[in-house]
Rosetta silent file (secondary structure, phi, psi, omega in degrees, C-alpha in Angstrom):
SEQUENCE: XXXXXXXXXXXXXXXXXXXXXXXXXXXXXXXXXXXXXXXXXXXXXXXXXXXXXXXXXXXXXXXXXXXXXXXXXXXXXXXXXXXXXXXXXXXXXXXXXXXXXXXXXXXXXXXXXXXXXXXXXXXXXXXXXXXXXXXXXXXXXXXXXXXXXXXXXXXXXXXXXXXXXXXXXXXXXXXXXXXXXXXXXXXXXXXXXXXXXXXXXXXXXXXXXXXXXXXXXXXXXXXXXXXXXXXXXXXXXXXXXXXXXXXXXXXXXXXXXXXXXXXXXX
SCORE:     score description
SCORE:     0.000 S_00000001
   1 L     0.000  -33.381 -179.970  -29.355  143.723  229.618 S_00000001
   2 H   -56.062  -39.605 -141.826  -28.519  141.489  226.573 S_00000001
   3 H   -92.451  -35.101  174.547  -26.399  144.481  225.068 S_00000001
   4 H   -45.525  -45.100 -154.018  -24.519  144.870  228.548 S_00000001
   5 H   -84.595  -26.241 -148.882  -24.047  141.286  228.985 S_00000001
   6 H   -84.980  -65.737  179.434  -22.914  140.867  225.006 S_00000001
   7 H   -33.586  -46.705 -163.859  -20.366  143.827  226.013 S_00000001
   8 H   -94.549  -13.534  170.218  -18.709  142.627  228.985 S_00000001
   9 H   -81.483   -1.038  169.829  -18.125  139.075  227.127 S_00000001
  10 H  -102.852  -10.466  169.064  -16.544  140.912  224.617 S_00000001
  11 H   -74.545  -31.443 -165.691  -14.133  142.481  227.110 S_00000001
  12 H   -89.015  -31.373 -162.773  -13.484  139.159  228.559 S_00000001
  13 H   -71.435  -23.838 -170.798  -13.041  137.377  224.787 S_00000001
  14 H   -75.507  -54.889 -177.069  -10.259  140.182  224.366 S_00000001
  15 H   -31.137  -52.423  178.733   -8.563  139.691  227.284 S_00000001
  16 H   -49.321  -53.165 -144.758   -8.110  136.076  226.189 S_00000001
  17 H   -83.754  -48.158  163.285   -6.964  136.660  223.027 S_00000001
  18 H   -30.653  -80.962 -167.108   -4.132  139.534  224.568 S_00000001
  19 H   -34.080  -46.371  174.681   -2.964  136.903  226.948 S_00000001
  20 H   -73.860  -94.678 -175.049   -2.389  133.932  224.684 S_00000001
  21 H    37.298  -72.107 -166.220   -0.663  136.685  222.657 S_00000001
  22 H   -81.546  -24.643 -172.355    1.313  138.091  225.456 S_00000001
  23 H   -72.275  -64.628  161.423    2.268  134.130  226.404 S_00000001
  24 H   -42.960  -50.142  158.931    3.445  133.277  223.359 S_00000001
  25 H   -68.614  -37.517  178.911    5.313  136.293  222.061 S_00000001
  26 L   126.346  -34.416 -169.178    6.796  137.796  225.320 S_00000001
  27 L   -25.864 -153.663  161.784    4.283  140.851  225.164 S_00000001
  28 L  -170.421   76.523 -129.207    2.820  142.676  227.796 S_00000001
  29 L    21.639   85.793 -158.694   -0.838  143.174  227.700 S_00000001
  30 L   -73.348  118.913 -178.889   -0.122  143.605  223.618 S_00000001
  31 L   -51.368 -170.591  179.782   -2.244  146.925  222.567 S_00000001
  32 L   -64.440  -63.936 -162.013   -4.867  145.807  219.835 S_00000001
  33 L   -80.985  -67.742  160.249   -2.919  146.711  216.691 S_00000001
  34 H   -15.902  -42.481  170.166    0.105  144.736  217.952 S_00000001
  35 H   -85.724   13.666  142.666   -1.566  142.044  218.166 S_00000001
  36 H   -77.489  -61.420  175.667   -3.001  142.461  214.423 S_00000001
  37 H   -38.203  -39.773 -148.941    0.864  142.683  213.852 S_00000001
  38 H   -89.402  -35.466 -154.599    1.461  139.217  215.058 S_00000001
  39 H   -70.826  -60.422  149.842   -1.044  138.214  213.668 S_00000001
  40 H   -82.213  -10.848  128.949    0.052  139.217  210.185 S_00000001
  41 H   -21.318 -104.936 -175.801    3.310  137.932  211.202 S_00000001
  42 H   -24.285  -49.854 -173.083    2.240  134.926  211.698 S_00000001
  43 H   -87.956  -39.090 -164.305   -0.130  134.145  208.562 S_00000001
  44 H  -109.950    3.927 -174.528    2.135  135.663  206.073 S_00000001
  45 L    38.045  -10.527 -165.858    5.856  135.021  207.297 S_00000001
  46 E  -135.951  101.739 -179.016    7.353  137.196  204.828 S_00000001
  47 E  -139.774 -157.532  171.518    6.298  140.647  205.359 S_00000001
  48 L  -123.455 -169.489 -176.362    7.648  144.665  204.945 S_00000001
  49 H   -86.138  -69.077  171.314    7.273  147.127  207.483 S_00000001
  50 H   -49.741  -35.344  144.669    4.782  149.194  205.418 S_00000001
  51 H   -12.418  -79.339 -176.499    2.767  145.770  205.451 S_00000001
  52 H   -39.648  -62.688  174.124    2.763  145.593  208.955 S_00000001
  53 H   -29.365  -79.119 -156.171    1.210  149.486  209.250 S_00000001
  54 H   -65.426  -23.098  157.808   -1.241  148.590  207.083 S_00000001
  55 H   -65.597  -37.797 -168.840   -2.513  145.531  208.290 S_00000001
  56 H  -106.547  -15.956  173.580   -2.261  146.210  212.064 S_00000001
  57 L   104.279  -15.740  171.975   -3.051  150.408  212.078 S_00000001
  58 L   -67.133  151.441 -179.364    0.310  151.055  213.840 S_00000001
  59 L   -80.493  168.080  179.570    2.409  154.064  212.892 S_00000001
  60 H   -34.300  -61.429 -158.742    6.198  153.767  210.956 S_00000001
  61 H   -74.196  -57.927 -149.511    7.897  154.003  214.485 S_00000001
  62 H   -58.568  -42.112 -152.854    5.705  151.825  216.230 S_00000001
  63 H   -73.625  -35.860  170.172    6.080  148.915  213.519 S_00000001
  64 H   -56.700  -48.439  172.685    9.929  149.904  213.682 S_00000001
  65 H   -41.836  -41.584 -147.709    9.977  149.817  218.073 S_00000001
  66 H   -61.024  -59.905  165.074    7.948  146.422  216.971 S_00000001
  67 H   -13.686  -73.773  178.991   10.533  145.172  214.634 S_00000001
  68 H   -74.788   -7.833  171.825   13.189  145.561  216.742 S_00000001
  69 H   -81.848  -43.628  151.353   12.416  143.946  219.882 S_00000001
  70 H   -40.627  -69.231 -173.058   11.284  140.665  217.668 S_00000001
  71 L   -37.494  -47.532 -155.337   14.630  141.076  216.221 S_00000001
  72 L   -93.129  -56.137  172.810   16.502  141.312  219.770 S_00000001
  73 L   -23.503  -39.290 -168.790   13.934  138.444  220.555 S_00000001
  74 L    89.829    1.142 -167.650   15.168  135.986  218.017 S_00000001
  75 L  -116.245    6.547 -167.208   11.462  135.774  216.204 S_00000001
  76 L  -157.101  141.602  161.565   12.137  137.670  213.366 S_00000001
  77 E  -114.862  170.992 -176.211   15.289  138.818  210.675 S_00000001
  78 E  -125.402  150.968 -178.428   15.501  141.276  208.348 S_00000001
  79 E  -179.925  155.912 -155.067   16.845  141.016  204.759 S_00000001
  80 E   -71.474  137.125  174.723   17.096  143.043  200.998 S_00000001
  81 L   -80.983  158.803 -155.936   14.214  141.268  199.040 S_00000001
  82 L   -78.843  -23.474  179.548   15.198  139.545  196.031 S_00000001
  83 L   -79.584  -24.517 -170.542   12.940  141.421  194.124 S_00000001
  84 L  -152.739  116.235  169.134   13.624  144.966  194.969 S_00000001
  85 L   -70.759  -12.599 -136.494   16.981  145.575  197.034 S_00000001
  86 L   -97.928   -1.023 -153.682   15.453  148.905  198.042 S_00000001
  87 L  -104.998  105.785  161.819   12.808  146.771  199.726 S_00000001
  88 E   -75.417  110.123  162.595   13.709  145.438  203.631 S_00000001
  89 E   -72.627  148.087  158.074   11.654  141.806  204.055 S_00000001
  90 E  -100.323  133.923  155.289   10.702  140.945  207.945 S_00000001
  91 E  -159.339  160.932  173.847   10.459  137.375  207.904 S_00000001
  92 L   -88.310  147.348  158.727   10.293  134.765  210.746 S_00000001
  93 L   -41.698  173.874  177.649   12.950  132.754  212.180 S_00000001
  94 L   -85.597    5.751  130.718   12.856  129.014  212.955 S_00000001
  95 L   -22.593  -63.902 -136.184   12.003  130.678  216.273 S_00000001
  96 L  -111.468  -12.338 -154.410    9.900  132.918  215.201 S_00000001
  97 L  -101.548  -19.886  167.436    8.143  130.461  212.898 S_00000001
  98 L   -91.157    2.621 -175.440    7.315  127.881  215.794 S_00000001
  99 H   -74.336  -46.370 -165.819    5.876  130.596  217.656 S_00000001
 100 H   -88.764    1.007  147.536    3.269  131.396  215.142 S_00000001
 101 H   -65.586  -23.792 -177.298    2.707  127.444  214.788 S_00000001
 102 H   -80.676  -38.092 -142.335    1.607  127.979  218.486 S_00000001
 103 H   -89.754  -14.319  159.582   -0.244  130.916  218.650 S_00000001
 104 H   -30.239  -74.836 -159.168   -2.452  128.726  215.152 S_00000001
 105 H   -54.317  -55.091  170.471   -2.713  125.844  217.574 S_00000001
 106 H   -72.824  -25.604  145.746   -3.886  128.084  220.382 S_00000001
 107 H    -7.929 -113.559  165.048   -6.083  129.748  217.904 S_00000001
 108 H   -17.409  -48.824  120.663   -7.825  126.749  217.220 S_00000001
 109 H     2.396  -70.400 -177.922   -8.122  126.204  220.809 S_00000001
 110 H   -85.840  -54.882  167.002   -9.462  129.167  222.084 S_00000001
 111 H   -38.937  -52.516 -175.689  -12.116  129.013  219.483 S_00000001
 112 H   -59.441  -71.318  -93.964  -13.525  125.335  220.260 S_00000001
 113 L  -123.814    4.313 -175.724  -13.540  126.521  223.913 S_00000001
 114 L  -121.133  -35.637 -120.153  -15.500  129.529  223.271 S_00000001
 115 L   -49.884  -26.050 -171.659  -19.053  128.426  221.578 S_00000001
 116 H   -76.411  -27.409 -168.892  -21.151  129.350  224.464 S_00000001
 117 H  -107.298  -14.688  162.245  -20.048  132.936  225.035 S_00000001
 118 H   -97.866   11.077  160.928  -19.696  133.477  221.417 S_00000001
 119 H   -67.379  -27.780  178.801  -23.478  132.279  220.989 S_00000001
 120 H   -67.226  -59.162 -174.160  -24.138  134.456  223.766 S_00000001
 121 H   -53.615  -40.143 -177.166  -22.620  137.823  222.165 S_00000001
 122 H   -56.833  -44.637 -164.712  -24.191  137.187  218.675 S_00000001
 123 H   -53.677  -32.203 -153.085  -27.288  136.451  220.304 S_00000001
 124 H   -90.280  -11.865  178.554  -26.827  139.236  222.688 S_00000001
 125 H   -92.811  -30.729  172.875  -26.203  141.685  219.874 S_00000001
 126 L   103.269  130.312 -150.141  -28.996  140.511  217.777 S_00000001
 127 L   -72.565  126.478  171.675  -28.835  138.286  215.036 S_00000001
 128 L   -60.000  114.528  179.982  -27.085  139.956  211.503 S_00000001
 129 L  -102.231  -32.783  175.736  -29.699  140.695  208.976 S_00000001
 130 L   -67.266  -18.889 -155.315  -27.818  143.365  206.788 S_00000001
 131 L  -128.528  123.635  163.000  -24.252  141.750  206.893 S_00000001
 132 L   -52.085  128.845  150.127  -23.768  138.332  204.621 S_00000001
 133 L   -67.957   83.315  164.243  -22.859  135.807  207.428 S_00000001
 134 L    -3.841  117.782  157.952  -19.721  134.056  206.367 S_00000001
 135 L   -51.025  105.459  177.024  -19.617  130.369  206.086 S_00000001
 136 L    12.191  121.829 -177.608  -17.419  128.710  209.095 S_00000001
 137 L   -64.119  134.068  168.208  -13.629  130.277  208.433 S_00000001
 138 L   -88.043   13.513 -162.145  -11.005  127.233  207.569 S_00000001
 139 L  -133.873  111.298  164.824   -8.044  129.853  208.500 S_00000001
 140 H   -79.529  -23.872  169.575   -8.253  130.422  212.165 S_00000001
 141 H   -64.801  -58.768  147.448   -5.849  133.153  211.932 S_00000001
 142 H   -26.030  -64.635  149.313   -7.674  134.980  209.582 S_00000001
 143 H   -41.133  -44.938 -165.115  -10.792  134.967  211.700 S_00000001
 144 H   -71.472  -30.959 -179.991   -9.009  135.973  214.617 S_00000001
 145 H   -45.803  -58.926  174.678   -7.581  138.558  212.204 S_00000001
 146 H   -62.831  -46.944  177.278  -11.451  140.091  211.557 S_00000001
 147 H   -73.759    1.366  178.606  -12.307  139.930  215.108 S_00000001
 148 H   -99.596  -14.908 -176.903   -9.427  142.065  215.982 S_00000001
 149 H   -78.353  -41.538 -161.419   -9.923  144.422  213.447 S_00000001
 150 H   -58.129  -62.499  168.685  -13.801  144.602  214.376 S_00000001
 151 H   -16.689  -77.691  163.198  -12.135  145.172  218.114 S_00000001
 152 H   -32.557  -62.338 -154.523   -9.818  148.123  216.938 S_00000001
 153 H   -88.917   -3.329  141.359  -12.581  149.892  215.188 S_00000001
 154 H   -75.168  -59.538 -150.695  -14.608  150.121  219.167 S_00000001
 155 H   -54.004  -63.536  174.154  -11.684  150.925  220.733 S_00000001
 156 L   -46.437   -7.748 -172.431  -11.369  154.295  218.062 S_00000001
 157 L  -104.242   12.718  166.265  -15.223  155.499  218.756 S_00000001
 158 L   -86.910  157.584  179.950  -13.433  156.503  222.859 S_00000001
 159 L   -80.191  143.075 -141.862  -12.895  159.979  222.838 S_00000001
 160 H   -38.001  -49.292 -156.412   -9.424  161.707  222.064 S_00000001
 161 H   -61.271  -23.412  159.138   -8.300  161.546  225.813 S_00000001
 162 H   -79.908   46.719 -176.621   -8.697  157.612  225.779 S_00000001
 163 L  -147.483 -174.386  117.987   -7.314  157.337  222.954 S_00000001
 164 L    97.862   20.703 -166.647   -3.497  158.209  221.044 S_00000001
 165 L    53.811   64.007  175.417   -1.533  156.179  224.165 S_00000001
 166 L  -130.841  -17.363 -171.946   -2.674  158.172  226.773 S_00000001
 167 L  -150.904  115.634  168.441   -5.173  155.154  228.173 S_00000001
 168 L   -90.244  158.731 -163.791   -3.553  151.745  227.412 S_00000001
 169 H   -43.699  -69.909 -169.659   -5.224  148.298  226.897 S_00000001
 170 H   -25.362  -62.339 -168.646   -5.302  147.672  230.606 S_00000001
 171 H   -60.497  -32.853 -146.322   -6.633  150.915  231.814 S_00000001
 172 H   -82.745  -41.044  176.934   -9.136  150.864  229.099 S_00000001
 173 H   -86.963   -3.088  144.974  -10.089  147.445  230.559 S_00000001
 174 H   -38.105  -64.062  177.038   -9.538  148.618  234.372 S_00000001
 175 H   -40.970  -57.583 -166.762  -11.905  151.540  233.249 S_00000001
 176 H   -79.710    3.275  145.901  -14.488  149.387  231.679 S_00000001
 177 H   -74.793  -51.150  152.864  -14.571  147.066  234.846 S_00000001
 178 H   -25.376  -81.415  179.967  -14.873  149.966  237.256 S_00000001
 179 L   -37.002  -66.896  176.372  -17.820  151.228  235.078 S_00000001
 180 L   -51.711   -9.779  171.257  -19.694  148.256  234.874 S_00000001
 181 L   -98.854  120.344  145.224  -19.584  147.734  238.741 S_00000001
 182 L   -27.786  135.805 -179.057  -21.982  149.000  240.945 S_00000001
 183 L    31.872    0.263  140.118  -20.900  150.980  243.850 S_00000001
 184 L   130.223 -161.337  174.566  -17.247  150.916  242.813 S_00000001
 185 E  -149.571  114.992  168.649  -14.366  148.463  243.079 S_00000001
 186 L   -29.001  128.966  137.464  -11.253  147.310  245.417 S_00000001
 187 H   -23.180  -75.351 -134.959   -7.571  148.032  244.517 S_00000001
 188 H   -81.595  -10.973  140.669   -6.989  144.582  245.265 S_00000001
 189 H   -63.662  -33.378  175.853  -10.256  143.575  242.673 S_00000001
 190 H  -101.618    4.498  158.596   -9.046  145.142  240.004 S_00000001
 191 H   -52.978  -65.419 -151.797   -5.392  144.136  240.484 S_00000001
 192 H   -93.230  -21.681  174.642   -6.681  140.082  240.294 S_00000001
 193 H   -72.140  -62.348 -139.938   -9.453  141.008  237.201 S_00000001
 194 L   -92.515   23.493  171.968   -6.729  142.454  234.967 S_00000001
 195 L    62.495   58.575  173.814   -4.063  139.580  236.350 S_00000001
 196 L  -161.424 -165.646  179.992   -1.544  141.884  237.360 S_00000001
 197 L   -88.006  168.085  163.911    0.280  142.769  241.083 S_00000001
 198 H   -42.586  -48.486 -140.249   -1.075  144.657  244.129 S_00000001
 199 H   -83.965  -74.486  170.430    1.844  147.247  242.957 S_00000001
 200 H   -50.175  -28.636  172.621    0.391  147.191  238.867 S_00000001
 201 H   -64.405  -47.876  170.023   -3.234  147.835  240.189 S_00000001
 202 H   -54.603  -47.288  176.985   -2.112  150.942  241.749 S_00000001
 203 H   -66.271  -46.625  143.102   -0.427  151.864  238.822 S_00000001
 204 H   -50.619  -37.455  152.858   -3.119  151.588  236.815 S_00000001
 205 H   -36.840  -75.313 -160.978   -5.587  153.503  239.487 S_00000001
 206 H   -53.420  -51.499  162.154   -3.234  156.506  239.767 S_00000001
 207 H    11.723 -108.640  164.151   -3.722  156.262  235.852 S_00000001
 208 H   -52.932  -46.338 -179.968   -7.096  156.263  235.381 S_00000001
 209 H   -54.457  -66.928 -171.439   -7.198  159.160  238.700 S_00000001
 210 H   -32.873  -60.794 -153.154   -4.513  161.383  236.722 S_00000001
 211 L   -76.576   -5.723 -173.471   -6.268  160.845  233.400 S_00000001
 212 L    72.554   50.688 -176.896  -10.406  162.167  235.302 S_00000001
 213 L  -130.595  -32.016 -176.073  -11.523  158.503  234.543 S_00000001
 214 E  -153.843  173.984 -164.953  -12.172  157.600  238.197 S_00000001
 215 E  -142.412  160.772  174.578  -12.355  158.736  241.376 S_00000001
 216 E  -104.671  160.164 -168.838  -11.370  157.011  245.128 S_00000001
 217 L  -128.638   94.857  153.075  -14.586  156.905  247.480 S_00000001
 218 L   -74.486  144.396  170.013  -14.206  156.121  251.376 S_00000001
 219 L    73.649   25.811 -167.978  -17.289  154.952  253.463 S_00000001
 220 L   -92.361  -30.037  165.357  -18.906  153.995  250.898 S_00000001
 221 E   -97.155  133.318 -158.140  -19.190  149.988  252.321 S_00000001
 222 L   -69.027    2.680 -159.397  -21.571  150.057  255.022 S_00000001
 223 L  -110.620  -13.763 -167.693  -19.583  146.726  256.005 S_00000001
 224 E  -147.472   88.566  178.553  -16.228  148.351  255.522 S_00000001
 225 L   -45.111  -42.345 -176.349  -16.063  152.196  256.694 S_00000001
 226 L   -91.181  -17.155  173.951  -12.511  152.209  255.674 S_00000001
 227 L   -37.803  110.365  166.757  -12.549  150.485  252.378 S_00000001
 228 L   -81.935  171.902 -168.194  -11.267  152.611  249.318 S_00000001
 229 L  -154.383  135.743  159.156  -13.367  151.840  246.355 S_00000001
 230 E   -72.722  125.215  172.800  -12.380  152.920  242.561 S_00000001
 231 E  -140.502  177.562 -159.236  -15.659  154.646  241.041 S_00000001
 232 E  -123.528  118.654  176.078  -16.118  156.082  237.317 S_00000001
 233 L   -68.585 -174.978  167.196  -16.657  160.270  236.654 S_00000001
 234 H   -80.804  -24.126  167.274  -18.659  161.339  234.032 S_00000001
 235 H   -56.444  -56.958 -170.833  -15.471  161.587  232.150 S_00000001
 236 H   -58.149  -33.664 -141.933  -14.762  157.642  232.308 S_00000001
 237 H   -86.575  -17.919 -172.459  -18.538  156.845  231.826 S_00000001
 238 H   -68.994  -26.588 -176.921  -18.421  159.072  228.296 S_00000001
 239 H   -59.625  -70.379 -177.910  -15.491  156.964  227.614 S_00000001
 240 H   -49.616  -43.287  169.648  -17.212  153.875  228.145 S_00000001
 241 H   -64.232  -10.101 -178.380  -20.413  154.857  226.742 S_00000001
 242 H   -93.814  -25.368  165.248  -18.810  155.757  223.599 S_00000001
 243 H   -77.079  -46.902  176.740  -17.485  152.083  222.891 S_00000001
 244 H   -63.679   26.561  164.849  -21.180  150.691  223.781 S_00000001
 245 H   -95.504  -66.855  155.374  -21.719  152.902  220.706 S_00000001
 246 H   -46.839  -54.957  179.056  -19.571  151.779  219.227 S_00000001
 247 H   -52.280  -50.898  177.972  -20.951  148.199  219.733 S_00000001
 248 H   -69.074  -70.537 -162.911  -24.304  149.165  218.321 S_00000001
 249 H   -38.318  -36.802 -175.230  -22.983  150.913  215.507 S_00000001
 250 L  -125.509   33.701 -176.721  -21.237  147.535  214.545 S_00000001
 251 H   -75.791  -20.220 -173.834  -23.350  145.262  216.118 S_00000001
 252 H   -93.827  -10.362  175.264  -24.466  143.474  213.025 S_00000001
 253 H  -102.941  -33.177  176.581  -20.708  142.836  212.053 S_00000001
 254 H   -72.760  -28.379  169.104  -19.952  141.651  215.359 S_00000001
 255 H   -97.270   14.164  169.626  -22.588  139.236  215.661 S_00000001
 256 H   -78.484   -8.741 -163.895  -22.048  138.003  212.131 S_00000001
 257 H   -89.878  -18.502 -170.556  -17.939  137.053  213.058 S_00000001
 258 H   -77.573  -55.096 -156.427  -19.363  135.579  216.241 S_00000001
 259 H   -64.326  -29.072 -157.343  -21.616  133.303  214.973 S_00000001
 260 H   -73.467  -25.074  166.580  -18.698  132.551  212.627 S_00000001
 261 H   -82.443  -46.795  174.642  -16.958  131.550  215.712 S_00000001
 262 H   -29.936  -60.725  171.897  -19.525  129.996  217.312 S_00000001
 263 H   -65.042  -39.090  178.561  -19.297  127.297  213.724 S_00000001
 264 H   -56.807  -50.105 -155.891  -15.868  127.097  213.847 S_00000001
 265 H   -74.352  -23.001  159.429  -16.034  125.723  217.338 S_00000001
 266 L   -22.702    0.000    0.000  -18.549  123.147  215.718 S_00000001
């Protein structure tokens, strides 16, 4: 119950950290490794393209789509570094440069505000004996930086068909709400958990339906004959069962960054 409980607070700590994300930047529920872009965006101000890959896990194009939308955005320019012409720098604008003073500040922020639920996940994961615990980070960015990577590297143990932009951050957390509910879920519940319209909730259903991840149910509430209810195949539940696999596998690194938050918030 601990490992369940540890799980679905790490679903909700993402969720956070997409939103301020998507608030700041413009995004729109910003996949994982986008948000590792911003991220190194943000901390290093000066970066390349091949940077960007390699820090956040995105391919050439995506980090180019990425590029250019900043660019159109106002957060970011491009120019030949001084060092290499052959060499494009990304660096941010005075735009681009108060943005990533916010998303510090909300950093900082979001951290103080979380000690309880991330005492709960370490706790709930079981305290790291194998993994040096870090001393309290003084770079909030940097932390957030590790827990997104730790984040990424569940999200890769779902199996190919969730995986390769075929099941996008929502659905994956649309899925992993579904799953975790008993006897199934309202449209119009999983519309207001992922924050999105009557209209996006559908869109995400038909999704997940297309994709074998869920199924619709009628008569299933004895209170509401007519009620459709979202429920999770054996396809979605492998999905899902393969990130609480994922969780164990890297449960001693997750609850060493949490306690790490958990001090920070100190």
């Amino acid at each position: 119950m601990a490992r369940a409980r540890a799980m679905q607070l790490l679903g909700q700590f993402n969720d956070q950290i997409t939103r301020m994300i998507d608030g700041v930047f413009g995004t729109r529920w910003a996949e994982i490794e986008e948000i590792l872009a911003m991220i190194v965006l943000s901390a290093e101000r000066v970066v390349t393209s091949r940077r960007l890959a390699d820090g956040s896990g995105l391919g050439r194009r995506a980090v180019s789509r990425l590029v250019l939308r900043l660019h159109a955005d106002g957060v970011v320019g491009t120019r030949r570094s001084d060092r290499d012409a052959r060499v494009i720098e990304i660096f941010l604008t005075e735009h681009g440069q108060a943005q990533a003073d916010e998303i510090r500040s909300q950093v900082v922020g979001l951290f103080r505000h979380s000690r309880s639920l991330a005492e709960e996940i370490s706790r709930g994961l079981g305290a790291a004996t194998n993994v040096a615990v870090s001393p309290p980070s003084a770079d909030a960015l940097d932390l957030l930086r590790r827990v997104c990577e730790a984040g990424a590297a569940l999200v890769h143990h779902m199996p190919a068909a969730a995986m390769q932009g075929r099941l996008a951050a929502r659905q994956r957390a649309g899925l992993v709400l579904i799953a975790s509910t008993p006897g199934g879920v309202r449209l119009s519940v999983l519309a207001s958990a992922l924050e999105v319209t009557p209209a996006g909730g559908s869109y995400i259903a038909d999704q997940l339906l297309a994709k074998g991840f869920v199924r619709r149910s009628r008569g299933a509430l004895a209170t509401d004959r007519r009620a459709v209810l979202l429920e999770v195949t054996e396809d979605g539940a492998r999905a899902v069962a393969a990130v609480a696999e994922g969780i164990e596998i890297h449960s001693e690194r997750l609850s060493a960054l949490f306690s790490e938050i958990e001090s920070f918030s100190r």
